[in-house]
C-alpha positions in Angstrom: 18.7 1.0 13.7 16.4 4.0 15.0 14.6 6.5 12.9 15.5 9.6 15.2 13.1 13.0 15.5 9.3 13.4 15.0 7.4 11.4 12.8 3.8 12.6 12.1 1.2 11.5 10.2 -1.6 13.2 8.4 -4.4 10.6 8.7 -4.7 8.3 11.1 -6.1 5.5 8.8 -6.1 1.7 8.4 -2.7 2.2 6.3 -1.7 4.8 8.7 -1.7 2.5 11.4 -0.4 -0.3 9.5 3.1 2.0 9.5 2.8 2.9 12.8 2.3 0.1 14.4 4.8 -2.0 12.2 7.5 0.9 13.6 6.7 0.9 17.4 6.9 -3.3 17.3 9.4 -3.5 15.4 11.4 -0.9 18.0 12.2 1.6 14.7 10.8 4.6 16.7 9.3 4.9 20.4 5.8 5.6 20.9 6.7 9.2 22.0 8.2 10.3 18.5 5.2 9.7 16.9 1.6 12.3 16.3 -0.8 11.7 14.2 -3.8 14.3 12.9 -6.8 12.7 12.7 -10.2 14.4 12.6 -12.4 11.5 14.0 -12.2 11.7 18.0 -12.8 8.0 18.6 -10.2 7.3 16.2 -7.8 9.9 17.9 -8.5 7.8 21.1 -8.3 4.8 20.4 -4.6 5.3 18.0 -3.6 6.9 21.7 -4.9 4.3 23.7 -3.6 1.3 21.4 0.4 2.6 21.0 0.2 5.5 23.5 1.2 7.8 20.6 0.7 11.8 20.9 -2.4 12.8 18.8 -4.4 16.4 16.8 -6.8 17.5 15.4 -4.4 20.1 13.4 -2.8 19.0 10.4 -0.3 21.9 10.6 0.7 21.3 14.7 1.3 18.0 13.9 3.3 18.7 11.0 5.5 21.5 12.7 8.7 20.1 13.2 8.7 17.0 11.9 11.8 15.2 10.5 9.3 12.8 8.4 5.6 13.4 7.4 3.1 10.8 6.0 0.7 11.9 4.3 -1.8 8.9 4.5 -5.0 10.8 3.9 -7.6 9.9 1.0 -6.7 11.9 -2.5 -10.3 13.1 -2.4 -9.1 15.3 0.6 -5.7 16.4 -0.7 -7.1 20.1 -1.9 -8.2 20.2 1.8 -4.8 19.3 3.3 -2.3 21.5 1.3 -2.9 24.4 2.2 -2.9 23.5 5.5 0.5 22.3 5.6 2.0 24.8 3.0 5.1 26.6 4.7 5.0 25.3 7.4 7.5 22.1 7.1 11.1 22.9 7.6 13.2 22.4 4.4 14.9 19.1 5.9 11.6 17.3 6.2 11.4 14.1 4.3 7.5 13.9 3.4 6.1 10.4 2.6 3.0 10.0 0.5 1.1 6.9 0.3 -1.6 8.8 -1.6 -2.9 6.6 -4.7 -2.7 8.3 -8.1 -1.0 11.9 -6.4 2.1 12.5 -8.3 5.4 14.4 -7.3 4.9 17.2 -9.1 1.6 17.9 -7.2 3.3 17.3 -3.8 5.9 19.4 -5.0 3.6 22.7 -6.0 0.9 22.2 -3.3 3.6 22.0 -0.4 6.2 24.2 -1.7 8.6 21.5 -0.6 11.3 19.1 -2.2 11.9 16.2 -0.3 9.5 14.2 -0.7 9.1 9.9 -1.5 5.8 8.8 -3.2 5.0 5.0 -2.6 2.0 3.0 -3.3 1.7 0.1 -0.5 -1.1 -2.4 -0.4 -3.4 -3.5 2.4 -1.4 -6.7 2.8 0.7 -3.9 5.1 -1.7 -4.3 7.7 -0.1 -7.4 8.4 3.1 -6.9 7.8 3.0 -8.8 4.3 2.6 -5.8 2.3 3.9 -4.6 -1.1 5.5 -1.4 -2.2 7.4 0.6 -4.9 8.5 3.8 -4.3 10.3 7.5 -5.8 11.3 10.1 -5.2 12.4 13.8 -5.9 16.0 14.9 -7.1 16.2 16.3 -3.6 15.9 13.3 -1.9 19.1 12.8 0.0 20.6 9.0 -0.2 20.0 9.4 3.9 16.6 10.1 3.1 16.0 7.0 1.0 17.3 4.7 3.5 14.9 6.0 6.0 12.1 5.8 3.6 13.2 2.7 2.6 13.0 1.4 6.6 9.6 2.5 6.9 8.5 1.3 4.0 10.2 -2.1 4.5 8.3 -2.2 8.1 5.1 -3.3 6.1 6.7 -5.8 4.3 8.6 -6.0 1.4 9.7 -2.7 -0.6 11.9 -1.2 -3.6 13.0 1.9 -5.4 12.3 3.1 -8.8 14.1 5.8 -11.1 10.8 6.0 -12.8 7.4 7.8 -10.9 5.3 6.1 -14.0 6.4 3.2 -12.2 4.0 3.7 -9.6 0.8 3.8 -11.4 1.8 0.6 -13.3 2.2 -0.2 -9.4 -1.2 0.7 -8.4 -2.8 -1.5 -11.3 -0.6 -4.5 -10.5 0.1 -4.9 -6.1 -2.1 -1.7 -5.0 -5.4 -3.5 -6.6 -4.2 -6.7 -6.8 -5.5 -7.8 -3.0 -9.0 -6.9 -4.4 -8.5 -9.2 -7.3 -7.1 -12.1 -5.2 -9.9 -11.5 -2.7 -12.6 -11.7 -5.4 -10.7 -15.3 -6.8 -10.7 -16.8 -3.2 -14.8 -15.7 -2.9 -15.0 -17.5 -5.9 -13.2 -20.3 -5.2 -15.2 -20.8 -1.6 -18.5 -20.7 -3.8 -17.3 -22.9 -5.6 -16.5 -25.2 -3.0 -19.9 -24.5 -1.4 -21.8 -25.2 -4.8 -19.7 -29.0 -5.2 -21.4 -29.6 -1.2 -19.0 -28.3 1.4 -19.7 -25.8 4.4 -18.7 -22.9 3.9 -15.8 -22.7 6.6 -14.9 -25.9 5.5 -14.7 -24.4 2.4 -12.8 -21.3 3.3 -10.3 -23.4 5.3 -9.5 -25.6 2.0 -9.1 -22.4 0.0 -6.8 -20.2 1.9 -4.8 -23.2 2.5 -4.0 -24.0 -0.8 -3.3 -20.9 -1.6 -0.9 -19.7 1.4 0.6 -23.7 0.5 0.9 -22.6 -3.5 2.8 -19.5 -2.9 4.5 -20.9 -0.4 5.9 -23.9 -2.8 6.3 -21.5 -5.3 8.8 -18.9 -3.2 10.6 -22.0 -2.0 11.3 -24.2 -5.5 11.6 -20.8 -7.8 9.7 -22.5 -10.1 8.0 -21.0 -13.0 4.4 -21.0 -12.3 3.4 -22.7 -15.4 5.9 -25.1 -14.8 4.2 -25.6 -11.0 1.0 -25.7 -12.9 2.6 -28.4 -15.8 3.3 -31.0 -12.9 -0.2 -30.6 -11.1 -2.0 -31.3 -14.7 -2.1 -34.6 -15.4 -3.1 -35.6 -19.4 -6.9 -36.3 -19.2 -6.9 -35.8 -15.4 -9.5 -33.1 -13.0 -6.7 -30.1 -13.4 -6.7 -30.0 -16.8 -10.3 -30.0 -17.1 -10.6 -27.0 -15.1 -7.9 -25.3 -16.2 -9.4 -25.9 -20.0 -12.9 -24.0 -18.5 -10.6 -21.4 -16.9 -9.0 -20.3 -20.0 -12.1 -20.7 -22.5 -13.9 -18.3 -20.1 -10.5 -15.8 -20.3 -9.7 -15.5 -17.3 -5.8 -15.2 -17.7 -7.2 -12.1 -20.3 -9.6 -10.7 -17.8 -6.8 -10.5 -15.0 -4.4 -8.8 -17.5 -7.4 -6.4 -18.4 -8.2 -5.7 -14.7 -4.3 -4.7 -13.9 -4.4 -2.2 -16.9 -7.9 -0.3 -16.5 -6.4 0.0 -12.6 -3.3 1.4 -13.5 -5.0 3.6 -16.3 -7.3 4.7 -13.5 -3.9 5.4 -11.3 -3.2 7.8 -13.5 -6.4 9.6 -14.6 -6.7 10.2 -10.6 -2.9 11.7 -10.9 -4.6 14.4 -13.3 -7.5 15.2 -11.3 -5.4 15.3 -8.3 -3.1 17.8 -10.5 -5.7 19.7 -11.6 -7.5 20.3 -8.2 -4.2 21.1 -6.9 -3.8 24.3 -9.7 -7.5 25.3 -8.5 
């Protein structure tokens, strides 16, 4: 299946290109369908050069007449990008936000617009391994959710929630969580560099057992404490380290890291509101 009319994007991005890209591969829209505003020219040339995409430098020209917008800029810009785009999407437009923290309602005042989807992907999308929950308005056809849900699905895996709270709860858990995993593989290549390996060595070891870990865990549906059970053996090196692991708290640490993000997901949702009614 096709997406079918213009698709633009406001912000031409790392995410922006993650969706982009993942729909020219993947054949869900041609190269020709797609325009993206972007205000740095040697991004602008190289998005053209790389997928042969149309580009601007106006957010409201490459709005005009599109049947889907993504928004894909940075929240700290959104008071700057409203009111360029307000009145001038037709009514059939199905907007798609992938704007941390920026709620419905703010979409919804600052465009003067219904249809719109609010997701929160995560930079796994890049590669097509991404993660990411979505809503939407009351206006929302169901043909608009299966297009959203295409698009979104491009990046990688991707579901629907009744519930827009849902999405900061989101943010904390697979929109941060990358930078959490990252900063437990760093420590797990020091740590491999402190015991006496090189550090690619190190780094090879690491991402290995983790891509293997998940990859065991997806395929047995296994509990992971159960996983972990079988890999501890009384007395043995696992159960040593696991002992360290959970005297320093880091199972509490993680939990406490996924709520002050999704706390923060929505303290941005009320300064996004509030420099919206500005």
């Amino acid at each position: 299946m096709q997406l079918s009319g213009k698709i633009a994007f406001i912000g031409g991005g790392a995410m922006a290109e993650a969706i982009l890209k993942r729909l020219v591969l993947g054949g869900l829209a041609q190269p020709e369908q797609i325009a993206v505003s972007e205000p740095v020219p040697a991004r602008r040339d190289y998005l053209q050069a790389e997928y042969g995409i149309g580009v601007e430098t106006s957010n409201s020209l490459a709005a005009r007449s599109a049947a889907i917008l993504v928004l894909a800029v940075k929240p700290q810009v959104l008071d700057k990008v409203l009111p360029d785009l307000a009145g001038v999407l037709q009514p059939e437009t199905l907007v798609i936000s992938i704007m941390a923290g920026v709620r419905l309602s703010t979409l919804r005042r600052g465009l003067g617009h219904e249809r719109i989807v609010r997701s929160m992907p995560n930079t796994p999308a890049q590669v097509g391994k991404g993660m990411t929950v979505w809503t939407a308005t009351p206006a929302v056809t169901d043909d608009d959710k299966g297009q959203a849900q295409m698009i979104l699905e491009a990046m990688g895996d991707a579901f629907f929630v009744d519930d827009e709270h849902a999405i900061d709860l989101t943010t904390g858990l697979s929109g941060s969580g990358p930078g959490f995993v990252f900063l437990l593989v760093e420590g797990l290549i020091d740590a491999g560099v402190h015991i006496g390996f090189g550090r690619a060595q190190a780094e090879r070891m690491v991402l290995q057992t983790i891509e293997g870990s998940i990859a065991l865990m997806r395929e047995s549906r296994a509990h992971p404490a159960d996983l972990r059970n079988r890999v501890t053996s009384p007395g043995g090196t696992t159960a040593a380290g696991s002992l360290v692991l959970e005297q320093r708290g880091v199972r509490a640490a993680l939990i406490e890291a996924v709520a002050a993000a999704a706390a923060r997901s929505a303290e941005l949702g009320d300064l996004s509101e509030a420099d919206a009614r500005q």
